[in-house]
C-alpha positions as CSV (number, residue, x, y, z in Angstrom):
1,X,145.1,53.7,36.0
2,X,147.1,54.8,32.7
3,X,149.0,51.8,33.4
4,X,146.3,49.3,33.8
5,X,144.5,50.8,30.9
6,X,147.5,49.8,28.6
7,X,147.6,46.2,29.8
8,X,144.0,45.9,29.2
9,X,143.8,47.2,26.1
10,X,146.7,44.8,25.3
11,X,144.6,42.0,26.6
12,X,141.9,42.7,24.3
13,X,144.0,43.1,21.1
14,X,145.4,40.0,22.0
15,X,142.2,38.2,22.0
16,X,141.0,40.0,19.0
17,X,143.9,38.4,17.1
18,X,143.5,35.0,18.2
19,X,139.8,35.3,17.6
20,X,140.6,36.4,13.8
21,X,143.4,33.8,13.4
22,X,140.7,30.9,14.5
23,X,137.6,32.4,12.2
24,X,140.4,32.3,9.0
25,X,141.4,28.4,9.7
26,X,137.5,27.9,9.9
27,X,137.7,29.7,6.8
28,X,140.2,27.8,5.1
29,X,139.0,24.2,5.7
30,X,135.4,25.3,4.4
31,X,136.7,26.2,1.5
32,X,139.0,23.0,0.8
33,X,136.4,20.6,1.3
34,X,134.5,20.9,-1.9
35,X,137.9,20.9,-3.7
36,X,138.6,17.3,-2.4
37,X,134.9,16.5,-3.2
38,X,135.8,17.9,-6.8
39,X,138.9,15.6,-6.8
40,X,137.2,12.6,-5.6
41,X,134.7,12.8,-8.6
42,X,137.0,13.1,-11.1
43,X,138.9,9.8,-9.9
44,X,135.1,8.0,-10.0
45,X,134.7,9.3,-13.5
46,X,138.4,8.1,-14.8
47,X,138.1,4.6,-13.0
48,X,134.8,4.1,-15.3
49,X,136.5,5.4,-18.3
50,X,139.0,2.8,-17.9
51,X,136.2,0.5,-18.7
52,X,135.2,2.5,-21.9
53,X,137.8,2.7,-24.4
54,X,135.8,5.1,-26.4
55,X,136.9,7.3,-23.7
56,X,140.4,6.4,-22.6
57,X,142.5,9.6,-22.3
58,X,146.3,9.5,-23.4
59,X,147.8,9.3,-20.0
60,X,144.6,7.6,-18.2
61,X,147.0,4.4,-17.3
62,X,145.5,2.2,-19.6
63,X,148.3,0.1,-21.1
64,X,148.7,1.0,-24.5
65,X,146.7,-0.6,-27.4
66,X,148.8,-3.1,-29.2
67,X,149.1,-2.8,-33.2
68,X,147.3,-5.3,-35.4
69,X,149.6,-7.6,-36.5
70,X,151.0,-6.7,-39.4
71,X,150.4,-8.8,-42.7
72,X,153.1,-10.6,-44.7
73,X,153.9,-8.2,-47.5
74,X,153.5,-11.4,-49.8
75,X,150.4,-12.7,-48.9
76,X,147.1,-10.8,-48.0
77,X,143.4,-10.8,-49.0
78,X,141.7,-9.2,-51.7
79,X,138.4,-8.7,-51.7
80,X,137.6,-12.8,-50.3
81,X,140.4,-14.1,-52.4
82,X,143.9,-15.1,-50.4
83,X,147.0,-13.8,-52.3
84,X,150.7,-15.2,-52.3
85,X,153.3,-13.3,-54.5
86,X,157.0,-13.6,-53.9
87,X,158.3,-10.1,-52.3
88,X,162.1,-10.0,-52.8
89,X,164.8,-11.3,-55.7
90,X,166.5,-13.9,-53.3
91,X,166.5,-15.6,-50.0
92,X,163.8,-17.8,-48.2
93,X,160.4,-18.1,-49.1
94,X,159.3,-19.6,-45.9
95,X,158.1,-16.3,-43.8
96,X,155.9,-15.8,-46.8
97,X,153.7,-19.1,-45.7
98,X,151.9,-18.0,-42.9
99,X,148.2,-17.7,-42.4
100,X,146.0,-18.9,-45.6
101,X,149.0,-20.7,-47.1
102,X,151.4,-23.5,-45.4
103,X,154.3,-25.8,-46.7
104,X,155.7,-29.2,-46.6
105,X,159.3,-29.8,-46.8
106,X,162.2,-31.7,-47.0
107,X,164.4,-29.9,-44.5
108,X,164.8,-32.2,-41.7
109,X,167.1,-34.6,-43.8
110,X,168.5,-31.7,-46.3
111,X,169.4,-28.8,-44.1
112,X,172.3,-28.2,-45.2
113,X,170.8,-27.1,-48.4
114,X,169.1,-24.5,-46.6
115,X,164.9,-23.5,-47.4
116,X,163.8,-25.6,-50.4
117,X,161.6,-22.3,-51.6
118,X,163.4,-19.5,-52.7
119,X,162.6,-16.4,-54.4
120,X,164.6,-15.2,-57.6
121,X,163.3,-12.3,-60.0
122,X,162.0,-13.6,-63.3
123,X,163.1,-11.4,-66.5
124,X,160.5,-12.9,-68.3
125,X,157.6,-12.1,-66.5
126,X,159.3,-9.1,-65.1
127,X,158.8,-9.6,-61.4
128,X,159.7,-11.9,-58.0
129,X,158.8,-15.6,-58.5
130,X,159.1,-18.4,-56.2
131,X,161.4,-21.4,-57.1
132,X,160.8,-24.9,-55.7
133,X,163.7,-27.1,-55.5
134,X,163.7,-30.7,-55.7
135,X,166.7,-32.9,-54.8
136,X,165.9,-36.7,-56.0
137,X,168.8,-38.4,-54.1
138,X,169.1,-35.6,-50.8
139,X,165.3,-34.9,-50.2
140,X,162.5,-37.3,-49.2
141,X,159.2,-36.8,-48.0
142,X,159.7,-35.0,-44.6
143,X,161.4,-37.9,-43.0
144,X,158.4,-40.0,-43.4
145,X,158.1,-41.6,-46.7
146,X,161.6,-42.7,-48.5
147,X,160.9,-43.4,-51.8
148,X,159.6,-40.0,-52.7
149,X,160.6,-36.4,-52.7
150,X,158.1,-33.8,-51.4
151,X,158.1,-29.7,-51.8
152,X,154.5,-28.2,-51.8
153,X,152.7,-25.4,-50.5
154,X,148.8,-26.0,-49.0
155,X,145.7,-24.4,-48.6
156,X,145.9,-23.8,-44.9
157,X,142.5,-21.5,-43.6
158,X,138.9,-21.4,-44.2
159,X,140.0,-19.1,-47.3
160,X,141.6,-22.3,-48.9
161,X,140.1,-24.7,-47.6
162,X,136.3,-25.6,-48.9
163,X,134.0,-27.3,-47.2
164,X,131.3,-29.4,-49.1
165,X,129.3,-27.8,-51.7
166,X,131.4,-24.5,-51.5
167,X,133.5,-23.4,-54.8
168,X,137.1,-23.0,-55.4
169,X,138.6,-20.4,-57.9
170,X,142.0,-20.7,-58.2
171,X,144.3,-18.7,-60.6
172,X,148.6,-19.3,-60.5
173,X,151.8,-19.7,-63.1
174,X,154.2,-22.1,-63.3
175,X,157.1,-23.0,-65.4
176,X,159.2,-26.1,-65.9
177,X,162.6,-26.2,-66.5
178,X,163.9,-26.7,-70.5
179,X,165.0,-30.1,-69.5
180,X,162.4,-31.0,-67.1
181,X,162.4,-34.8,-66.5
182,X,159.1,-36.8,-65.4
183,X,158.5,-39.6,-63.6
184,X,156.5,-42.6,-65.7
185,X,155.5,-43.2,-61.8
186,X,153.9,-40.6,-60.3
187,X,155.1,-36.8,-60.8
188,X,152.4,-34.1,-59.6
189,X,152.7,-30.1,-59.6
190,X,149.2,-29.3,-58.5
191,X,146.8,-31.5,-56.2
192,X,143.2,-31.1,-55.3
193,X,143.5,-33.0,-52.0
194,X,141.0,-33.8,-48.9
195,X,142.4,-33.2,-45.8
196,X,140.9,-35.9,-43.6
197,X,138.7,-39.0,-43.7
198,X,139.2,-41.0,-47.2
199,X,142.4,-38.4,-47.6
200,X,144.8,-40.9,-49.1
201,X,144.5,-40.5,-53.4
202,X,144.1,-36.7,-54.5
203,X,141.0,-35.8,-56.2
204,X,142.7,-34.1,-58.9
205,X,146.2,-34.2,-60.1
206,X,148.6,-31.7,-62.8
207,X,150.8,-34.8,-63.6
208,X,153.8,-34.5,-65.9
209,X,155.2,-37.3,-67.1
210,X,158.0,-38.4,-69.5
211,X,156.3,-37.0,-72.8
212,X,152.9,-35.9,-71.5
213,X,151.3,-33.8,-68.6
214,X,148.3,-35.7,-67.4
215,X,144.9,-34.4,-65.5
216,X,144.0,-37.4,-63.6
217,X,140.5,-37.9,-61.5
218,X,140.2,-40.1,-58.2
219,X,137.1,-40.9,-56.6
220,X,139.1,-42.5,-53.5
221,X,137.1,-45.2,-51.7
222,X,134.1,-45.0,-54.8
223,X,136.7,-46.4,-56.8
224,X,133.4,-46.7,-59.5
225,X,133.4,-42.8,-59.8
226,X,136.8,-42.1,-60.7
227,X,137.3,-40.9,-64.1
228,X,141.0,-41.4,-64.0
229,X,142.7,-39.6,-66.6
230,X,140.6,-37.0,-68.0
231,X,142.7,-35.3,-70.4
232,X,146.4,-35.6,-71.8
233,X,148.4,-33.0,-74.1
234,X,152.2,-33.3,-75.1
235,X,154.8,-32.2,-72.4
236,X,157.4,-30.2,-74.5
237,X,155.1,-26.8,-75.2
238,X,155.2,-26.7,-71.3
239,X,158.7,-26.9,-71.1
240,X,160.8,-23.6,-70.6
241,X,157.7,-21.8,-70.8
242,X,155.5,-19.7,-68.2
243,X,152.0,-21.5,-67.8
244,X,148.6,-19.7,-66.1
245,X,146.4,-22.1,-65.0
246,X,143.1,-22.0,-63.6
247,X,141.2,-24.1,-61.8
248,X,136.9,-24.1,-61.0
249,X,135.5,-27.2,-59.0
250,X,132.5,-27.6,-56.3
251,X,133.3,-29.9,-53.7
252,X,130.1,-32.1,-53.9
253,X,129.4,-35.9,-54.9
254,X,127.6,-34.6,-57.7
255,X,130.7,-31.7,-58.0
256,X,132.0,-29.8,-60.9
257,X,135.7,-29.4,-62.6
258,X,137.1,-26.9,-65.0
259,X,140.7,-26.3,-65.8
260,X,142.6,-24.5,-68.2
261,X,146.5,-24.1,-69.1
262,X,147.2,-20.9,-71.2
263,X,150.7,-20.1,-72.2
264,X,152.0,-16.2,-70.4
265,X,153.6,-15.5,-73.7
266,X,151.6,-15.9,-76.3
267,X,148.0,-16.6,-74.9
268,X,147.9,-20.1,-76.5
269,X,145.5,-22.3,-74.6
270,X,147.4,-25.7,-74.3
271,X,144.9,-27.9,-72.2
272,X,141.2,-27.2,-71.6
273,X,138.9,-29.8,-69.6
274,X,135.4,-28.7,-68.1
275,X,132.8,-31.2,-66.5
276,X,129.6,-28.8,-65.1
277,X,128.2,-32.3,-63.2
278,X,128.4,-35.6,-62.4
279,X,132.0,-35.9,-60.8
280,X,132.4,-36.7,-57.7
281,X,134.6,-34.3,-55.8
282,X,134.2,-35.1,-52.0
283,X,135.3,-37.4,-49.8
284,X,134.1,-39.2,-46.3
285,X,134.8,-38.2,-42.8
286,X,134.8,-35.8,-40.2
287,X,136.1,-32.5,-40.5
288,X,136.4,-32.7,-44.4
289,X,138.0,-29.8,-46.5
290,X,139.3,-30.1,-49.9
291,X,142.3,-27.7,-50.5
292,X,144.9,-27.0,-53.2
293,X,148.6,-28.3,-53.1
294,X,151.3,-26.9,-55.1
295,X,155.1,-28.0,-55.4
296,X,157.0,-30.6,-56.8
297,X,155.7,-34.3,-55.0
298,X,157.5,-37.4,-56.9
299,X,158.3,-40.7,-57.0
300,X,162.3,-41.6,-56.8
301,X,161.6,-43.6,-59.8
302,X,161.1,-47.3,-61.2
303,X,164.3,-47.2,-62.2
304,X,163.7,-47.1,-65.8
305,X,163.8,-43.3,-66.1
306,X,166.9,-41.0,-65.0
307,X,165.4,-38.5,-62.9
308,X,167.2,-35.6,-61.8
309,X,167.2,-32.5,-59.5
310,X,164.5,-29.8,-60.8
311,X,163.9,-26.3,-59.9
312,X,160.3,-25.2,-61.0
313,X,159.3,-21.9,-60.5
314,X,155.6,-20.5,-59.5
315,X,154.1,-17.3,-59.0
316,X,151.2,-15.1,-58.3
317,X,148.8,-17.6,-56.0
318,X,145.0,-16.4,-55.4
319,X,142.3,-19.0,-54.0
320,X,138.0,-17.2,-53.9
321,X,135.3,-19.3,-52.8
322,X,133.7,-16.5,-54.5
323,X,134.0,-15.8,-57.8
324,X,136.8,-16.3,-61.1
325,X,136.4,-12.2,-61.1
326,X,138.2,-12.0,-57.8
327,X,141.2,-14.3,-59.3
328,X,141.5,-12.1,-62.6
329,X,144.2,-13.4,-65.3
330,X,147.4,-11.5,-65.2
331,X,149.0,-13.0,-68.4
């Protein structure tokens, strides 16, 4: 009996443990259940945060967010005005021309020259200009038109480019060289200029010539508006020296015009022209915009006058639709 006593009590402490081993995996899988429950909420509530960036955690997967694009240094906006200043003392001009400013060169028959606009620091004004260069024999006009060379800038955005009836401010210096040579043909370094439609004649043109610098007015296809040239002062106090100009028109049928030429260094006002109404500064078509064009665009010549390569330099573009305050004078 002592025997069989031990066997069954063996019996039963073996089915004790096997009972207490099955009641703790009972155990354990009640408890993990509401941890995967947990889990599968917190995957539901990161899936939807994907969808709200307000919410997006560091390491939720998103990709990351890219950087705005970073502005040219040179060119920017102030206020509602668009800005161009040259940003360095030498080398190529061109990266500068991107957004609310564009250019035309000469580069695809005078590469060898390398960018037609360079920047050069300017010991009279103290600061990074832009020079235009303009090679009489080597350049043309972008491989199109032969008898004329061709190096501007352009308005190029709804910043610089005005619709009818809207306003444009502009404000920028210039300087000739000493020995600056016009052309008795055509010669501009500013161009008020309609970009489609009856786009052929500029509105307004900054025309030097041999011995005088011309503002000259084209009604385009109403040849019986144009006021043709409106004013005309002596060339030589222009020469060698740094020129503000400003500019103030509405593009309207019925438009205004104001322009004045001060000189940087002494504040001497060498042209002045203002017409509040009654000159007609639009043109026909679809998709009209007038813009400003700046640079060196010239005939080759008549052949009378000995033209010759120029560098002229500008700086310190602004363009409002706004107001002159947001183009203020820097002389």
């Amino acid at each position: 009996m002592k025997r069989g006593s031990i066997v069954f009590n063996k019996g039963i402490t073996f089915l004790l443990t096997l009972l207490i081993i099955t009641l703790s995996c009972s155990s354990s899988k009640e408890e993990t259940a509401p941890e995967k429950e947990k889990t599968e909420e917190t995957v539901d509530k990161a899936d939807n945060d994907k969808d709200d960036p307000s919410k997006e955690e560091p390491n939720s997967g998103q990709p990351p967010k890219e950087d705005p694009p970073k502005e040219n240094p040179g060119s920017g906006t102030v206020n509602n005005a668009a800005t161009l200043s040259a940003t360095a003392s030498s080398g190529s001009a061109y990266p500068l021309f991107t957004g609310a400013f564009a250019h035309e060169n000469p580069d695809c028959v005078h590469s060898p020259f390398g960018p037609h606009v360079t920047q050069a620091f300017d010991s009279d004004l103290n600061k990074n200009v832009f020079v235009f260069h303009s090679h009489i024999i080597d350049d043309n006009d972008r491989c199109t038109n032969f008898d004329r060379v061709r190096m501007e800038i352009k308005g190029s955005n709804s910043k610089t480019e005005h619709k009818e009836n809207e306003m444009g401010y502009y404000r920028w210096k210039f300087r000739l060289p000493a020995d600056f040579v016009g052309s008795n043909t055509f010669c501009h370094i500013f161009q008020i200029k309609a970009k489609s439609g009856d786009a052929g004649a500029p509105l307004i043109t900054i025309t030097p010539r041999a011995s005088v610098l011309e503002v000259i007015h084209d009604a385009g296809e109403s040849k019986a508006n144009s006021l043709g040239k409106v004013i005309s002062v002596p060339l030589a106090p222009f020469k060698g020296a740094w020129v503000e100009a400003y500019v103030k028109y509405k593009s309207s049928d019925n438009g205004s015009f104001e322009i004045v030429l001060t000189r940087v260094s002494d504040g001497v006002t060498l042209l002045s022209y203002s017409k509040a109404s009654g000159i007609d500064m639009w043109r026909t078509g679809d998709n009209q915009v007038n813009r400003g064009k700046w640079g060196v665009y010239r005939s080759k010549g008549d052949g009378k006058t000995v033209l010759k390569d120029e560098q002229v330099k500008f700086a310190d573009f602004c363009v409002s639709e706004t107001s002159e305050a947001e183009c203020p004078s820097s002389k």
